[in-house]
C-alpha positions as CSV (number, residue, x, y, z in Angstrom):
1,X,17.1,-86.1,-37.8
2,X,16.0,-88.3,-40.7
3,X,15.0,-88.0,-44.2
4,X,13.4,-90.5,-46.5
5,X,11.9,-90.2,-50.1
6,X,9.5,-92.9,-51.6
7,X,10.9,-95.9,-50.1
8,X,14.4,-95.0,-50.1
9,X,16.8,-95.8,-47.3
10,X,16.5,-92.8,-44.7
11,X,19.5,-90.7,-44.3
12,X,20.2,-89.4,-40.9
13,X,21.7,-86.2,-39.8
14,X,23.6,-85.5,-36.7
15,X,24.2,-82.7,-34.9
16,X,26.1,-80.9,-31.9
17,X,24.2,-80.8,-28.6
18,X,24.8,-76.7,-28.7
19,X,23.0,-76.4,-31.6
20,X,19.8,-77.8,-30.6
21,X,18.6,-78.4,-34.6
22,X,14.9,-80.0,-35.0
23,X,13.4,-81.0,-38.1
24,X,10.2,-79.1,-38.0
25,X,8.4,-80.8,-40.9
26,X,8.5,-84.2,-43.0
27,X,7.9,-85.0,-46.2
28,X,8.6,-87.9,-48.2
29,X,7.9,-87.2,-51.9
30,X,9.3,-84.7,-54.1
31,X,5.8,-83.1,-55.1
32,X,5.5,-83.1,-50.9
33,X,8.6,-81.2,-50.6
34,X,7.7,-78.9,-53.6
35,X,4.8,-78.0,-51.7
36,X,5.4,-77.8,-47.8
37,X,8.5,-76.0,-48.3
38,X,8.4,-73.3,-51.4
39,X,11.4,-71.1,-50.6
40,X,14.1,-69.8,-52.4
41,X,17.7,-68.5,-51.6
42,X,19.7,-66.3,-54.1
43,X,21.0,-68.2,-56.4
44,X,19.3,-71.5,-56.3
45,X,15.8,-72.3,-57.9
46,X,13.1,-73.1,-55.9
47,X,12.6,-76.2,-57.6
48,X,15.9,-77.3,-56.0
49,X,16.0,-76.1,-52.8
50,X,13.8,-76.3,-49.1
51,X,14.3,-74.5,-46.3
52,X,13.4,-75.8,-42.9
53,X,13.5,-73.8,-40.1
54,X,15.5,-74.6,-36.7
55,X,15.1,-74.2,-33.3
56,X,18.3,-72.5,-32.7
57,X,17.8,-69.3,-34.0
58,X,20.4,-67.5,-37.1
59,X,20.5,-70.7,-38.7
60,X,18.8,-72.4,-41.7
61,X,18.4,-76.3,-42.3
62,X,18.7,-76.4,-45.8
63,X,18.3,-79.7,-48.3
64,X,19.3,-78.8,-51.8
65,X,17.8,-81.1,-54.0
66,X,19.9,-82.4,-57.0
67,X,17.5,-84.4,-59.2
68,X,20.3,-86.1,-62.1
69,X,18.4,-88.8,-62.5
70,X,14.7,-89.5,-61.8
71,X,16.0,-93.0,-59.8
72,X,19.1,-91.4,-57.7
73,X,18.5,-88.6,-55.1
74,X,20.9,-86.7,-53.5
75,X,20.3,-84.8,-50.0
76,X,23.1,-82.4,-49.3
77,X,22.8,-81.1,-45.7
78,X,23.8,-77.6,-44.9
79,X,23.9,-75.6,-41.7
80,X,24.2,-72.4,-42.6
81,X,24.9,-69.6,-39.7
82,X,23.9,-65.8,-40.6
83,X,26.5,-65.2,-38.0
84,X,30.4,-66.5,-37.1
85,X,29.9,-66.4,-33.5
86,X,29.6,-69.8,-31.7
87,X,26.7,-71.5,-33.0
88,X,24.0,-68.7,-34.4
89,X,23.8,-66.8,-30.6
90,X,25.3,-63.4,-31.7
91,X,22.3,-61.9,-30.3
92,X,23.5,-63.5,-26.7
93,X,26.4,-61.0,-27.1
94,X,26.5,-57.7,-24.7
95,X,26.1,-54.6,-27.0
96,X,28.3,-51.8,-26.9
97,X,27.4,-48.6,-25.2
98,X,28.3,-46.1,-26.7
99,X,28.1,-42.0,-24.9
100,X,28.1,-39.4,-27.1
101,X,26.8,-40.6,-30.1
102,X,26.8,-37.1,-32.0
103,X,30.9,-38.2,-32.3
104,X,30.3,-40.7,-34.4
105,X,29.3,-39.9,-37.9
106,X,27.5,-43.3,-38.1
107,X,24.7,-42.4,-35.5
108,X,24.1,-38.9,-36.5
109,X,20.8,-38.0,-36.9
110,X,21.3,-36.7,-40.7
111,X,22.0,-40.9,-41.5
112,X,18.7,-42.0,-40.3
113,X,16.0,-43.1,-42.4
114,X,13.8,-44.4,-39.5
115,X,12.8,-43.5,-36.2
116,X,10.2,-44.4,-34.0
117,X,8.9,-46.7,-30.8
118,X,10.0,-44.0,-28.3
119,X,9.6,-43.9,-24.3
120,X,9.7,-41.3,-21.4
121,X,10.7,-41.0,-17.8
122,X,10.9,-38.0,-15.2
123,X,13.2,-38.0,-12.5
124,X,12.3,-36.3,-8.9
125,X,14.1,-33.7,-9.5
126,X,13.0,-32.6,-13.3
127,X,15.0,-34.3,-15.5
128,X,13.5,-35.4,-18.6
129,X,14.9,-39.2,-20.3
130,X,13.8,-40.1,-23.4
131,X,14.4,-43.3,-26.0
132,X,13.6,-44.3,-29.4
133,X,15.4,-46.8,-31.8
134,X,16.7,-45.4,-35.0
135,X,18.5,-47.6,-38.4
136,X,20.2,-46.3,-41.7
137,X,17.4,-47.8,-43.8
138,X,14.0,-46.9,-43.9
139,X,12.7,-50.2,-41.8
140,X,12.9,-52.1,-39.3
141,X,15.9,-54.3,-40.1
142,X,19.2,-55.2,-38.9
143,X,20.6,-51.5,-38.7
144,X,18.8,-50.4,-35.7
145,X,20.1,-49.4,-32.3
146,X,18.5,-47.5,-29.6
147,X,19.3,-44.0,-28.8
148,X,19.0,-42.5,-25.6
149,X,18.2,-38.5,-24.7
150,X,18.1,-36.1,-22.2
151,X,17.2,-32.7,-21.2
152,X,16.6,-30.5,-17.7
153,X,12.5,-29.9,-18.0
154,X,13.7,-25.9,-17.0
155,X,15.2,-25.3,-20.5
156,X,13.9,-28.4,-22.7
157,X,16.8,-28.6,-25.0
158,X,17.1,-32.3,-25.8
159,X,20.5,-34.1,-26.3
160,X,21.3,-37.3,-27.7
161,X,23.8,-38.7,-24.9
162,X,23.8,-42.5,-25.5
163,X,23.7,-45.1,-28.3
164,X,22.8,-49.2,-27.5
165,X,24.3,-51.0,-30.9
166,X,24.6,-54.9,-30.4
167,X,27.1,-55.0,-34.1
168,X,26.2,-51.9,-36.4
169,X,25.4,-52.8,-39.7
170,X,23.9,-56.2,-38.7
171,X,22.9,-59.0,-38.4
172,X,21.7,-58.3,-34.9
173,X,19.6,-55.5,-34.4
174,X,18.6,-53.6,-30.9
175,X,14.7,-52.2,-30.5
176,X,11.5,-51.5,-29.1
177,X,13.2,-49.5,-25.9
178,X,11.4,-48.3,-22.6
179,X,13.0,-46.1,-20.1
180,X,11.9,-46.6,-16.7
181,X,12.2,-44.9,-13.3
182,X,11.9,-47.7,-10.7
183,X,10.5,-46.7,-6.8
184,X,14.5,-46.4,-5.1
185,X,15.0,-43.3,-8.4
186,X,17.0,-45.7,-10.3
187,X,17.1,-44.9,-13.9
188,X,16.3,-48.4,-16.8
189,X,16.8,-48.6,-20.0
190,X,15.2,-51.7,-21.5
191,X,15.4,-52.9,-25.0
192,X,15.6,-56.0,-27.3
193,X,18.0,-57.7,-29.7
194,X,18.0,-60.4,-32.1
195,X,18.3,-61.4,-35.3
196,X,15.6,-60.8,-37.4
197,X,11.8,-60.3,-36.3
198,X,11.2,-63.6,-34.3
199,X,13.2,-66.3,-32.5
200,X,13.7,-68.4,-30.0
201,X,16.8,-66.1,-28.5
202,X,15.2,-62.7,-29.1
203,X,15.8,-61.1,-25.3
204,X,14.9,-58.0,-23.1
205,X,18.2,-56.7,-21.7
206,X,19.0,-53.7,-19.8
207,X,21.6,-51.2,-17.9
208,X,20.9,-49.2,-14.9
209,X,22.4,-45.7,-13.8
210,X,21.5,-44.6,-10.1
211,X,22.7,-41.1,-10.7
212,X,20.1,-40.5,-13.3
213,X,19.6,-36.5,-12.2
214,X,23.0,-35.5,-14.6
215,X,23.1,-35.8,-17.9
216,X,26.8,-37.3,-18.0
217,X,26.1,-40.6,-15.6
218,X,27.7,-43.8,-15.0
219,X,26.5,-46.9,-16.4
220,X,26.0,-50.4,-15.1
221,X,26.7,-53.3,-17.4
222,X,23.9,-54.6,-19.9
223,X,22.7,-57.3,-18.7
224,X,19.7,-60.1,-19.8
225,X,16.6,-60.7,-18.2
226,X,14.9,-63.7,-20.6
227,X,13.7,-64.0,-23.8
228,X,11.4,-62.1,-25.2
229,X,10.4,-58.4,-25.6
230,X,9.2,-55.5,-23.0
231,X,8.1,-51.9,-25.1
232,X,5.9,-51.1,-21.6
233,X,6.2,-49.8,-18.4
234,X,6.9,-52.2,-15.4
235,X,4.1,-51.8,-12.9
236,X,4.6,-51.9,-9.6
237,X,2.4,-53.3,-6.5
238,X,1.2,-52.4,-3.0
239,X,3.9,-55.1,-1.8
240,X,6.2,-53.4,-3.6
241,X,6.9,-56.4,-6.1
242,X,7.5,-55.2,-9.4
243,X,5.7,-56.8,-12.3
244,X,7.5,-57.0,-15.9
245,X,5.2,-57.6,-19.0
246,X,7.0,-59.2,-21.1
247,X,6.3,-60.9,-24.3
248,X,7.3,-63.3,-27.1
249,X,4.8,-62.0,-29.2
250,X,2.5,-63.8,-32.1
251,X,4.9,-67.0,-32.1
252,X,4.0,-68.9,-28.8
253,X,1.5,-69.9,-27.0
254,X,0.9,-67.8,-23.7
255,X,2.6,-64.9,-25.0
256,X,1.8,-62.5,-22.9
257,X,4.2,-63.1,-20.1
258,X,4.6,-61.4,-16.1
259,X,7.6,-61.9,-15.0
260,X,8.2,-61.3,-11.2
261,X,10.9,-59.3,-9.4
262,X,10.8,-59.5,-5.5
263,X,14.2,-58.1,-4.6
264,X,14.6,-55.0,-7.0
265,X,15.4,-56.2,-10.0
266,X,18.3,-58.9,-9.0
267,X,16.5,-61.9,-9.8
268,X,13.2,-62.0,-11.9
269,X,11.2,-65.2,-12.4
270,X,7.9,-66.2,-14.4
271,X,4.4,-65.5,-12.9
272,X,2.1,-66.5,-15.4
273,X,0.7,-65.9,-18.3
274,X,-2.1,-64.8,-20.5
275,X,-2.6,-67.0,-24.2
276,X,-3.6,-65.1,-26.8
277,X,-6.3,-66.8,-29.4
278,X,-4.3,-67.8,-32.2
279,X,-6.6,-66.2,-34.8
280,X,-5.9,-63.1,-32.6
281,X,-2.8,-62.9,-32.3
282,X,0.0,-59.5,-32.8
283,X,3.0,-58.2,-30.7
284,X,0.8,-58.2,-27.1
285,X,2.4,-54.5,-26.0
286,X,0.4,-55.6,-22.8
287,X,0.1,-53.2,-19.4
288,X,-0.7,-54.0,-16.1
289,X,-2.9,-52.0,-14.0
290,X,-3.6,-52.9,-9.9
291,X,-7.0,-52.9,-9.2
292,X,-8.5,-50.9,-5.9
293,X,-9.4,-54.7,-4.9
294,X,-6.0,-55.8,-5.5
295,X,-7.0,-58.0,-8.8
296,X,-4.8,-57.1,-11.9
297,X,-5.9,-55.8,-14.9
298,X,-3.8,-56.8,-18.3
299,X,-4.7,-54.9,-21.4
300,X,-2.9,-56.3,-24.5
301,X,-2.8,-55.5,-27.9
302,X,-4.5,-58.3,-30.6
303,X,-5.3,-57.8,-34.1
304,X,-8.9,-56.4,-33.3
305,X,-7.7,-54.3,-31.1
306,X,-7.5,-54.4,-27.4
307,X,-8.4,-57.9,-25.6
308,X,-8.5,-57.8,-21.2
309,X,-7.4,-60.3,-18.7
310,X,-7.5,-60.3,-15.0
311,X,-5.8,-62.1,-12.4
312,X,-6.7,-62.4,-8.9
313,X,-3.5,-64.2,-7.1
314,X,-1.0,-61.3,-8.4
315,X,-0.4,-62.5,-11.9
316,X,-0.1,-66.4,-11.2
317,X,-3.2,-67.5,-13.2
318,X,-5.3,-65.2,-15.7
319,X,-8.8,-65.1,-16.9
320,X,-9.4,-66.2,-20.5
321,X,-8.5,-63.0,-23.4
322,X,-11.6,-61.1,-24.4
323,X,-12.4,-57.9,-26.2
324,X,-12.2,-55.1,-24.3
325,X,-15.0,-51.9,-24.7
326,X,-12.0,-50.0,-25.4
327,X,-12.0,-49.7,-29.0
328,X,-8.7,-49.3,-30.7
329,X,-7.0,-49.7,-33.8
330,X,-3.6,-52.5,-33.7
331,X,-1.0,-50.0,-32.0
332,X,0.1,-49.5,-28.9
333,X,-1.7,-47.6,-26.2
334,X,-0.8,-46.3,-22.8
335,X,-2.6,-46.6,-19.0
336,X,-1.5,-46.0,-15.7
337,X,-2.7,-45.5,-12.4
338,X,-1.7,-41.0,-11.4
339,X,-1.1,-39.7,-8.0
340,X,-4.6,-38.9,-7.2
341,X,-5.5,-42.3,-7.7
342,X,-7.0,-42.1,-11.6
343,X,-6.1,-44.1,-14.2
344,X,-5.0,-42.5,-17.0
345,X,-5.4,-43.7,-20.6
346,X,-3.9,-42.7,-23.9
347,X,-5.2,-44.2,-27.2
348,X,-6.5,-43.2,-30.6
349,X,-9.7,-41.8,-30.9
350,X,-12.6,-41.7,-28.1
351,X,-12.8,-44.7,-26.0
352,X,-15.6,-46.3,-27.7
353,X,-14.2,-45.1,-31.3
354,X,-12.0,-47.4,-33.5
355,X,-9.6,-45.1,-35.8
356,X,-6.8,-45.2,-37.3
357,X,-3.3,-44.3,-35.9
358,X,-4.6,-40.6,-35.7
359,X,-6.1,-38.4,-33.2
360,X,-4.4,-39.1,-30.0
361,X,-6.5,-38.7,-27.1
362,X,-5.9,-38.5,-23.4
363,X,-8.6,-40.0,-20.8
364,X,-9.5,-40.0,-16.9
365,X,-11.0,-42.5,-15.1
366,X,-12.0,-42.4,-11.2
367,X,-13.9,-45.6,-11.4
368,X,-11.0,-48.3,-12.3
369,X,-11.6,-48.4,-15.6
370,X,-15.2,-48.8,-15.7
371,X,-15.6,-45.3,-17.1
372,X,-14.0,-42.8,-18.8
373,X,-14.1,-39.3,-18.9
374,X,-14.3,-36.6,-21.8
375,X,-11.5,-37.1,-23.7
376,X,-8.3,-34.3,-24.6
377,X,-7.0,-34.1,-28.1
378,X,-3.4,-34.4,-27.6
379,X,-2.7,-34.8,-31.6
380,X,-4.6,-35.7,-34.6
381,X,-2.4,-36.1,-37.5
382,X,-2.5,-39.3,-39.2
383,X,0.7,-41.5,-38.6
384,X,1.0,-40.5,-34.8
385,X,1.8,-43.7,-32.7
386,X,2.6,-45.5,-29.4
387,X,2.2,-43.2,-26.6
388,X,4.1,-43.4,-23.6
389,X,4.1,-41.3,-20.5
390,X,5.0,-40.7,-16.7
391,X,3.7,-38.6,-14.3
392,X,6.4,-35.9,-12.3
393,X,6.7,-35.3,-8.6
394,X,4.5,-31.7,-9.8
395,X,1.8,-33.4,-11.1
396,X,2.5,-32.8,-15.1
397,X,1.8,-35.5,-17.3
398,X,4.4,-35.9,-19.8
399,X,3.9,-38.3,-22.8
400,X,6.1,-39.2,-25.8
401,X,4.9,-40.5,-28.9
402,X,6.3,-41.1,-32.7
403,X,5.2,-39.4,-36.0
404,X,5.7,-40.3,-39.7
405,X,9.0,-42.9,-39.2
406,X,10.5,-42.5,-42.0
407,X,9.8,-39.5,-43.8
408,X,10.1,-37.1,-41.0
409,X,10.9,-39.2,-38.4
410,X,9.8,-36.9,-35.6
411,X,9.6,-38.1,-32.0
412,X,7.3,-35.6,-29.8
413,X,7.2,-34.8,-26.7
414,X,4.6,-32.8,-24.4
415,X,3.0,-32.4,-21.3
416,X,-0.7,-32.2,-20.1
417,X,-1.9,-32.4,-16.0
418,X,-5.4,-34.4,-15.3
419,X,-7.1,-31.5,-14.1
420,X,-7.0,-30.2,-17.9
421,X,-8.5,-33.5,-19.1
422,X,-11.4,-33.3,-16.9
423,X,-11.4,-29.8,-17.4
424,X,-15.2,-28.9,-18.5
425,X,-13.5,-26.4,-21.2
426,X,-10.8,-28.7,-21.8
427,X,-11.9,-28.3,-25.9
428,X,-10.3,-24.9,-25.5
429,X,-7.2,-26.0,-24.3
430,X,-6.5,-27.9,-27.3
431,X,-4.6,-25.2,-28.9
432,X,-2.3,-24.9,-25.4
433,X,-1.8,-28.7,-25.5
434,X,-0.8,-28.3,-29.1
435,X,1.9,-25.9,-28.7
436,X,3.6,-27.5,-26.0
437,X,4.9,-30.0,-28.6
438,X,8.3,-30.2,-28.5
439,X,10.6,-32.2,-31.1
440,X,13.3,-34.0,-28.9
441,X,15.5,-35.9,-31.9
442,X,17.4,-33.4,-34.0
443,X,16.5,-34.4,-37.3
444,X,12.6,-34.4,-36.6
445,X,12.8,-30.0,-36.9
446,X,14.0,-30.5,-40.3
């Protein structure tokens, strides 16, 4: 790389191979400098320092300035890693796994000061799974870890029974979890870890258990898929591939990935994707439905709410992003096709209502998608958020959502069947619905 300064010879920087470092932006006057590049580090003025950002991830380019004279400049290169480990990949590092998290006074639930982002899945024979990621500060920082829960849907006593933590107290954080049942009854637990918010290493890893029906299991080894991140279900098709939305969010182009997974999960590959307008742009949280036709349907989040694609060669190519007539806020929602053949769909507020994140509602459709039925107040508080859901072997619905992260941190749990949304009376059966809400995380009953 190479930096020059009103006519001055330019000074080049080298370095290694592994650490893949790309000067980003150029500029070659002080006042240009001053300008493009306005940060700060403790410490330092601003007036003497620039940060440029790298392409390997953890670590900072950063020129300091040192203006002595107004005819000599001096450019002091730094490579500064937020990490020890080889060159900035600590979030390449397998987390620990760690059972019976309650031990540990660290991961109690009495330490946490946020708590959200959960998930949901139902074995064949009852038992409940849930997951959230939790953190000692009140944010979403490098504190958090996922936690994983469990109860027998006979009694409903939640327990917290496992604990994904890449380091502890940082720098590499572990979030945005989904726990997935896959066709063969194999139990997934999905989540992400990196550094920070963004990245070019940020990665969707997971383990597996096949005994998921006890609630003391044995664990396969976490392992990585790609970069990116995956807070949705995996949806499976009539040829029994398995589709994998999975998403590097507001910083590339064609963001809103499908990866491909023809042999159960042992090797996955790219599909295609969908691009998300720039000016449009958020964390995707897209979901994949399979048409009756056999076209795909990909709803993903954007900033105005809800934009649809559709694909007609199983994911390969995609139709341009427009705005669906599902109105929504910028939060995540839920659909997926039920046993009867339905699709279900959970989001705030009726279907052509945009609210806040408030009055979660629960809606049936027997046309795919075209329309909607009569929605089912599942909660209205305001600061309820991302539903999740699977339906069990007996028909029930069960859905899982957050409220109020870090005040009360509750993640909720209940259960609803489709005959009750389409119910004609299904107004009255609000109060039902409302007292089937159970608390699964300790602290949330408070």
């Amino acid at each position: 790389m190479k930096v020059s300064i009103d006519g001055y010879k330019e000074i080049s920087f080298c370095a290694l191979p592994e650490q893949d470092v790309k000067l980003r932006e150029e500029a070659k006057e002080p006042e240009e400098l001053a300008e493009k590049f306005p940060h700060s580090i403790p410490g330092l003025r601003s007036s003497e320092t620039l940060i440029l950002s790298c392409d390997s991830l953890n670590s900072l380019l950063i020129i300091k300035i040192n203006m002595a004279s107004y005819r000599f400049l001096h450019i002091i290169l730094l490579c500064i890693f937020t990490v020890t480990n080889g060159f900035g990949q600590a979030e390449l590092n397998t987390a620990k796994v760690i059972k019976s998290p309650g031990n540990y006074c660290g991961y109690s639930s009495d330490s946490r000061r946020f708590t959200g982002i959960p998930s949901i899945a139902v074995t064949q024979g009852g038992r409940l799974w849930a997951t959230w990621y939790s953190g000692t500060t009140p944010s979403e920082d490098s504190n958090n870890y996922i936690v994983l829960a469990t109860c027998n849907k006979k009694d409903y006593i939640w327990e917290e029974v496992l604990v994904i933590d890449p380091d502890g107290k940082g720098p590499v954080r572990a979030y945005d979890p989904e726990v997935w049942i896959d066709p063969e009854g194999k139990l997934w637990l999905f989540w992400t870890q990196n550094v920070g918010h963004g990245g070019n290493r940020y990665g969707v890893w997971y383990i597996t258990a096949e005994d998921c029906e006890q609630k003391e299991t044995d664990w396969g080894k976490p392992c990585r898929i790609t970069d990116g991140v995956m807070m949705c279900k995996p949806t499976v098709l009539l040829n029994d591939e398995w589709l994998f939305p999975i998403s590097t969010w507001r910083y590339t182009d064609n963001s809103a990935k499908v990866y491909i997974t023809r042999d159960q999960g042992q090797n996955w590959t790219l599909q295609g994707a969908v691009n998300v307008p720039v000016q449009d742009r958020e964390f995707d949280e897209h979901m994949i439905v399979e048409r009756q036709d056999g076209s795909l349907w990909m709803l993903v989040r954007t900033k105005y709410g809800i934009g649809e694609s559709f694909s007609s060669d199983k994911g390969k190519t995609w139709s341009d992003l427009y705005p669906s007539k599902i109105k929504h806020t910028s939060s995540r929602f839920f659909i997926r096709r039920l046993q009867s053949g339905n699709l279900l769909l959970v989001k705030h507020g009726p279907v052509a209502v945009k609210t806040g994140r408030s009055h979660l509602m629960a809606f049936i459709s027997k046309d795919d998608g075209k329309t909607w039925s009569k929605g089912l107040l599942i909660d209205e508080r305001l600061g309820v958020s991302y539903p999740d859901g699977q339906q069990s072997s007996d028909g029930k619905i069960y859905l899982i959502y957050d409220f109020d992260r870090t005040n009360l941190q509750q993640i909720i749990s209940t259960w609803f069947t489709e005959e009750e949304i389409l119910s004609s009376n299904s107004d009255e059966k609000i109060i039902e619905i409302f007292k089937r809400r159970t608390i699964v995380n300790p602290r949330g009953d408070k």
